[in-house]
C-alpha positions in Angstrom: -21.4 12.1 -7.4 -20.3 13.2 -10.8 -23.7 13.6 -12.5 -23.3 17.5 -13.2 -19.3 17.4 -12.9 -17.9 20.1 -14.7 -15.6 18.8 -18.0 -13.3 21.9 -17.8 -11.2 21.0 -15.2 -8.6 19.0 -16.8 -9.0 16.4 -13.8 -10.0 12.5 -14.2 -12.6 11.5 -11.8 -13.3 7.5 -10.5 -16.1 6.2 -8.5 -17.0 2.5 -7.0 -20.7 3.6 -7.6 -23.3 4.8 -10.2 -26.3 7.3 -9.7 -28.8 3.8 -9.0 -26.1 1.3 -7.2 -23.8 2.2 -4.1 -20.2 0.2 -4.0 -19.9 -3.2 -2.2 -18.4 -2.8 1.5 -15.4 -4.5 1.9 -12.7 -5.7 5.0 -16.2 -5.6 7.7 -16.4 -7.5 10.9 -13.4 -9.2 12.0 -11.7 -7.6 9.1 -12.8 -4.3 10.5 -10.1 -4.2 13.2 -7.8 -1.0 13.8 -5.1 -1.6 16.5 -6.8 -5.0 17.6 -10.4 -3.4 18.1 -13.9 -4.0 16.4 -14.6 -0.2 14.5 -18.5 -1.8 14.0 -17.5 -0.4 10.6 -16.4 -1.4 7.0 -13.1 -0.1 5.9 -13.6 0.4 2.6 -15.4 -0.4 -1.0 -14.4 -3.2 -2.9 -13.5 -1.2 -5.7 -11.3 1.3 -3.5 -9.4 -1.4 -1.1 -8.4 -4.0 -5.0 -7.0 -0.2 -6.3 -4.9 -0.2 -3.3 -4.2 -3.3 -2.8 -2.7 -3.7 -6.9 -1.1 -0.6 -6.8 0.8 -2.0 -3.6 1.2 -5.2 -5.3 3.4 -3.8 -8.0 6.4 -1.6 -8.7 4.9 -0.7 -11.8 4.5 3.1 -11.2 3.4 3.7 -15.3 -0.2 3.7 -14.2 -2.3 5.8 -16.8 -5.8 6.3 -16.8 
């Protein structure tokens, strides 16, 4: 997704994946429930669901990358 990412843009860029190894799925099957009904989906990558999940863990808002 990055491979070729331009290094101009003053922006910080994060994956869950490299170029040879996609991210986990996380929350699938009965965890993959919106409103009380089966999606047949994951919800997310394990990598993007423990961000959220620790940034809504703490008050902390001094993240810095």
């Amino acid at each position: 997704m990055f491979k070729n990412f331009p290094t101009n843009l003053n922006i910080y860029a994060v994956t869950a994946a490299n170029e040879e190894e996609s991210s986990y799925a996380a929350y699938c099957d009965t965890d993959a429930e919106v409103g009380g009904k089966d999606i047949g989906s994951c919800l997310g990558d394990l990598f993007s669901i423990k961000w959220m999940e620790d940034t809504e863990s703490t008050t902390d808002d001094k993240y810095t990358l």
